[in-house]
C-alpha positions in Angstrom: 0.0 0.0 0.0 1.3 3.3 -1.3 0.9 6.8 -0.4 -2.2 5.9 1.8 -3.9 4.0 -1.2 -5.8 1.3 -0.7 -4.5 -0.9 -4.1 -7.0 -3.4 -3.9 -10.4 -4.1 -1.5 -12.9 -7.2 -1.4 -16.8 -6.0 -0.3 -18.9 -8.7 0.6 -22.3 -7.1 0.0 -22.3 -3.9 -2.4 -25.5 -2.6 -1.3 -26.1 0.9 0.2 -23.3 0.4 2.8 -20.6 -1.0 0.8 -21.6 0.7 -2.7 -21.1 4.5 -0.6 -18.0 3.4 0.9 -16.6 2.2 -2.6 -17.8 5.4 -4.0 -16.2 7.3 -1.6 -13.2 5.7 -1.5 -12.6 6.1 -5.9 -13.6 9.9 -5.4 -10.9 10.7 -2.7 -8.4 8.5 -5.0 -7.9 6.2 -2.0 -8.2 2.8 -3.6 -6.7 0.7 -6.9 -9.6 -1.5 -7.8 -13.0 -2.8 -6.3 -13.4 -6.7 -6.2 -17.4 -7.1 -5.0 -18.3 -10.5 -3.3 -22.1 -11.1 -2.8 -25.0 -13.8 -3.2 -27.3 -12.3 -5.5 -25.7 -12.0 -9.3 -27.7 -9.2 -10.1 -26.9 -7.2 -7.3 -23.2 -7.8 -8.0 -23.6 -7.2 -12.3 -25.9 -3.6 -11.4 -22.7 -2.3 -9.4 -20.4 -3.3 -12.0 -22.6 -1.3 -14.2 -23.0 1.9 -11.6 -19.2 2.1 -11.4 -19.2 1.0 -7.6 -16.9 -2.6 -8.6 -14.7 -3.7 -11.1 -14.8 -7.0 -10.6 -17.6 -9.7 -9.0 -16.9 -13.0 -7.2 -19.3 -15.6 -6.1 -18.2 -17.4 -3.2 -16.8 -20.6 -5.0 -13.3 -21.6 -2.7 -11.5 -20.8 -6.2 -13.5 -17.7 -6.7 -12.7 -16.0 -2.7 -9.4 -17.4 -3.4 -8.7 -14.9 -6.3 -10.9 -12.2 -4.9 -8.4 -12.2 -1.4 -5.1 -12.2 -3.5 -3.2 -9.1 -2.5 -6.5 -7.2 -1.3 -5.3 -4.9 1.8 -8.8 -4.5 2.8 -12.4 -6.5 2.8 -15.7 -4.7 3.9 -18.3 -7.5 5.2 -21.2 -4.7 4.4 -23.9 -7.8 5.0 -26.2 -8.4 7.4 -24.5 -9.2 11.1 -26.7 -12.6 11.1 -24.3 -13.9 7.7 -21.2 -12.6 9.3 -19.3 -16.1 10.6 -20.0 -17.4 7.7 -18.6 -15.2 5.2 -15.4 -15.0 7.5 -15.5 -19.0 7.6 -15.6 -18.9 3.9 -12.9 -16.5 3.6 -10.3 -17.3 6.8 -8.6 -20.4 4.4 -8.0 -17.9 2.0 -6.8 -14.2 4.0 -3.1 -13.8 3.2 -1.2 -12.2 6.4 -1.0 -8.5 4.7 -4.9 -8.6 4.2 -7.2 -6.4 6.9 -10.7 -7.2 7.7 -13.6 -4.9 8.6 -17.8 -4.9 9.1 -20.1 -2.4 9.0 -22.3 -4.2 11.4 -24.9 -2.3 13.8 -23.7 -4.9 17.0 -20.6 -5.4 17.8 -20.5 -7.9 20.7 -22.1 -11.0 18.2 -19.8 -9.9 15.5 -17.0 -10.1 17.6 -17.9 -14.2 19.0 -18.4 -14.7 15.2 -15.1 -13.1 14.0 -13.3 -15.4 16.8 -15.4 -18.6 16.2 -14.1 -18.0 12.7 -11.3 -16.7 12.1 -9.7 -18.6 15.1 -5.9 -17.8 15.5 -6.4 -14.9 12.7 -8.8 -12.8 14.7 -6.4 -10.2 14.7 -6.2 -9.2 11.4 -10.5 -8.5 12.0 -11.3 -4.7 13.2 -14.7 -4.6 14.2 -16.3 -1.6 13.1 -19.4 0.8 12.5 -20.2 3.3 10.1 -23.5 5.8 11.7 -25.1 6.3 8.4 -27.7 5.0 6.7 -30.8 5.7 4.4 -33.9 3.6 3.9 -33.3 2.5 0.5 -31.3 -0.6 0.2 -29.4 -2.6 -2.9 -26.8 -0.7 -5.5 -28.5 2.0 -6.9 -28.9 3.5 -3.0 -25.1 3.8 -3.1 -23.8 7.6 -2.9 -20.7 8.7 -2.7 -21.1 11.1 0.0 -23.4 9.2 2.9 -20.2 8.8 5.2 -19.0 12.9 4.8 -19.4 13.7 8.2 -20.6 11.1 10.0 -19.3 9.0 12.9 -17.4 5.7 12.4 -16.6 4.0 15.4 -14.5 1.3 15.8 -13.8 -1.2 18.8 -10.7 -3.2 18.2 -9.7 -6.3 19.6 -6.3 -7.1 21.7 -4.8 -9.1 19.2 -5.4 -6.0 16.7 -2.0 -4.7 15.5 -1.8 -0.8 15.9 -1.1 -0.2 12.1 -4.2 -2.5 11.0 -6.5 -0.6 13.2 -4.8 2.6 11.6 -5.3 0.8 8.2 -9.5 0.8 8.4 -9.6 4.2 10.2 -8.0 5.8 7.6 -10.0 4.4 4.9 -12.9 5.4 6.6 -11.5 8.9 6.8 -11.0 9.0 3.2 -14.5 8.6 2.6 -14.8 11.8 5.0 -16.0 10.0 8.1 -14.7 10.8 11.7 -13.8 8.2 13.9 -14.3 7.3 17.3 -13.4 4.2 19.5 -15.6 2.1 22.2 -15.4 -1.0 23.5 -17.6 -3.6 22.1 -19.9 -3.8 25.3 -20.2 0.0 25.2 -21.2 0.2 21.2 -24.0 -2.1 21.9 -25.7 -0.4 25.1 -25.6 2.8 23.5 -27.2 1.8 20.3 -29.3 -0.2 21.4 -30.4 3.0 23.2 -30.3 5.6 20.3 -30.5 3.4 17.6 -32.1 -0.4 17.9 -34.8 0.7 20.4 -36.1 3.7 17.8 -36.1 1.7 15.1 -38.1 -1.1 16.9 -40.7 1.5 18.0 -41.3 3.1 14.6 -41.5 -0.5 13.0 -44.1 -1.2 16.1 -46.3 2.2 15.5 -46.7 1.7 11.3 -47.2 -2.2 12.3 -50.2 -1.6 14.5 -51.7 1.5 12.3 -51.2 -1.0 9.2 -53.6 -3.8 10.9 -56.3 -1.9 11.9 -59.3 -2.1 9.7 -59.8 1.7 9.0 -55.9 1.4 8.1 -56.2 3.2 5.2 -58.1 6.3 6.2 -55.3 6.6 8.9 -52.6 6.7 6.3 -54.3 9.0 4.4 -54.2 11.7 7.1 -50.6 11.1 8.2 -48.6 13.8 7.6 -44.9 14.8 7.9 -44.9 14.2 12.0 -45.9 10.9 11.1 -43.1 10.6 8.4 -40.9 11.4 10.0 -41.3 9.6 13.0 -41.8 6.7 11.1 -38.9 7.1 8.7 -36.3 4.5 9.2 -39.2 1.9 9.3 -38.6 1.7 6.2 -34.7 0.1 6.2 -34.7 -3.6 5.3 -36.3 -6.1 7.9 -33.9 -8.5 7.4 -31.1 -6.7 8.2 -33.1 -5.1 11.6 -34.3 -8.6 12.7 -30.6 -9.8 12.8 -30.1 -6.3 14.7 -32.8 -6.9 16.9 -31.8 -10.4 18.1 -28.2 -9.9 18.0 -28.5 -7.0 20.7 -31.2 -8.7 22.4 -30.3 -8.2 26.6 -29.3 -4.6 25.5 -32.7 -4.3 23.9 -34.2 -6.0 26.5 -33.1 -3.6 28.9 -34.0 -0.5 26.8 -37.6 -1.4 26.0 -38.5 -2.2 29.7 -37.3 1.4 30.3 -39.1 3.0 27.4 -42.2 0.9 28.6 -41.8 2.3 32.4 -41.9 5.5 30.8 -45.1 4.9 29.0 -46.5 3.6 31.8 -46.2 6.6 33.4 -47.1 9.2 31.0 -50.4 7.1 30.6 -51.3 7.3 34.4 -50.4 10.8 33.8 -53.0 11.1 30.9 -55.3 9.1 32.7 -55.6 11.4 35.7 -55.3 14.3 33.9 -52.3 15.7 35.2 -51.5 18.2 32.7 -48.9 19.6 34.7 -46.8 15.8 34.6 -47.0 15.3 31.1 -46.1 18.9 30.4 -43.0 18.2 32.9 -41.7 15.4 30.6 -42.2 17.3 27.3 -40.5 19.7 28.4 -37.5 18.2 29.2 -38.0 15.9 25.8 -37.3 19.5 24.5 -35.3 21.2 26.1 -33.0 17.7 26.1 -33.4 17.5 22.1 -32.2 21.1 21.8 -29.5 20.4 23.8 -28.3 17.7 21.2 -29.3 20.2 18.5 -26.6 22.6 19.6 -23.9 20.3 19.9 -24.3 18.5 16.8 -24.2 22.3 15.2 -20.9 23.1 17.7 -19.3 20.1 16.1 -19.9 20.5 12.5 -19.0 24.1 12.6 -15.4 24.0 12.5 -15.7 21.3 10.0 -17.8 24.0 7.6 -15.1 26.4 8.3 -12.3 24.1 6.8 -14.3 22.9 4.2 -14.7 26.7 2.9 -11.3 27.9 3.3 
């Protein structure tokens, strides 16, 4: 690898996730050539055609086996529930210089995979997990500029050598992402906070509206509230239900909260205590603004570099 360029990478899945980070990668100059590995043919012959590969592998022994050769970098960008075995399939064939990462939403399963699988070669895996994400899945979701901005953390392992860790932060830095390190433990009860819990609940609200028998008439009122409330109940199902269970004490532990919660705001409702539920929008508010402003502190100085 020369001058910080990435000569050759392997990405198992080329959807939205992998396609942006390819993308991103060929616009900053930061890679050689794009080998995409994935199940569905289609998939794999509509990123060759968008730019986003140059080359497509099944997952033949022989077929991996070329794909790996002299890659310094493979993506898995597929859902966390496939992740042992695509790193089964591919541990016979990972040469020593070659540097593993996920994108995966759970990091504690993904780990116990990576070591089930990969066995005395678990060090050359860096766990790791881009914030970013749209609704729309497959190839033609891919664009080059989902990661500008956006966190990346990472949560290496022991065995991880310094200068491999260094290796998949950077490339994530040349798709303009900023990086940030937690332990495994610590990446899944904060997402499954701010990230898996949300996504449970607006899958749960369209769910029940959707079954009603005057479903229709509901939809045809909802507005952008309800849109955008609802938004990221639109990501793939597959891909949240392997979430979902992957995380599941975290969860767990996050929806008994959330449910405390609404089991107090409807005694609140109930009795009529205006004064209680104004107390907890309030601070809903005043919290959210709070978030509001720093998110806008941080990206500032980034705004600032990026016009001068």
């Amino acid at each position: 690898m020369e001058n910080n360029v990435l000569n050759k990478i392997v990405i198992c899945g080329v959807g939205l996730i992998g396609g942006s980070f390819a993308l991103a990668l060929r616009r900053a100059g930061a890679v050689g050539s794009v080998v995409g590995v994935g199940r569905s043919t289609a998939a794999l012959a509509r990123a060759r055609e968008l730019g986003i590969i140059d080359a497509a592998s099944g997952n033949a022994p022989a077929e991996l086996a070329a794909a790996l050769d002299g890659a310094a970098l493979v993506l898995l960008a597929a859902p966390v529930a496939q992740t042992e075995a695509i790193l089964a399939a591919l541990r016979p064939h990972l040469q020593a210089g070659t540097v593993v990462t996920d994108a995966g939403s759970t990091k504690g399963d993904v780990v116990a995979a990576a070591r089930r699988a990969l066995g005395d070669k678990v060090g050359q895996f860096v766990p790791g997990h881009p914030i970013a994400g749209r609704e729309s899945n497959g190839p033609d979701a891919a664009i080059v500029d989902l990661y500008q901005g956006k966190k990346t953390v990472l949560t290496p392992l022991a065995e991880n050598r310094a200068e491999d860790v260094e290796r998949v932060a950077a490339a994530w830095r040349a798709c303009g992402a900023i990086i940030h390190q937690l332990t495994p433990q610590e990446h899944d009860k904060v997402f499954a906070a701010v990230s898996h819990l949300p996504h449970l609940l607006a899958y749960a609200l369209v769910d029940d509206i959707a079954r009603k028998p005057h479903a229709d008439l509901l939809f045809q009122y909802a507005a952008s509230g309800f849109r955008d409330f609802t938004r990221i109940a639109g990501s793939s199902p597959e891909m949240w239900r392997d979430i979902s269970l992957a995380n599941q004490a975290a969860l767990l532990a996050e929806l008994d909260a959330y449910m405390a919660q609404l089991t107090g705001l409807r005694a609140s409702l109930a009795a009529g205590d205006g004064a209680a539920l104004a107390g907890v929008y309030s601070n809903a508010q005043r919290a959210r603004q709070q978030w509001i402003e720093a998110i806008e502190a941080a990206e500032a100085p980034q705004s600032k570099d990026q016009a001068e």
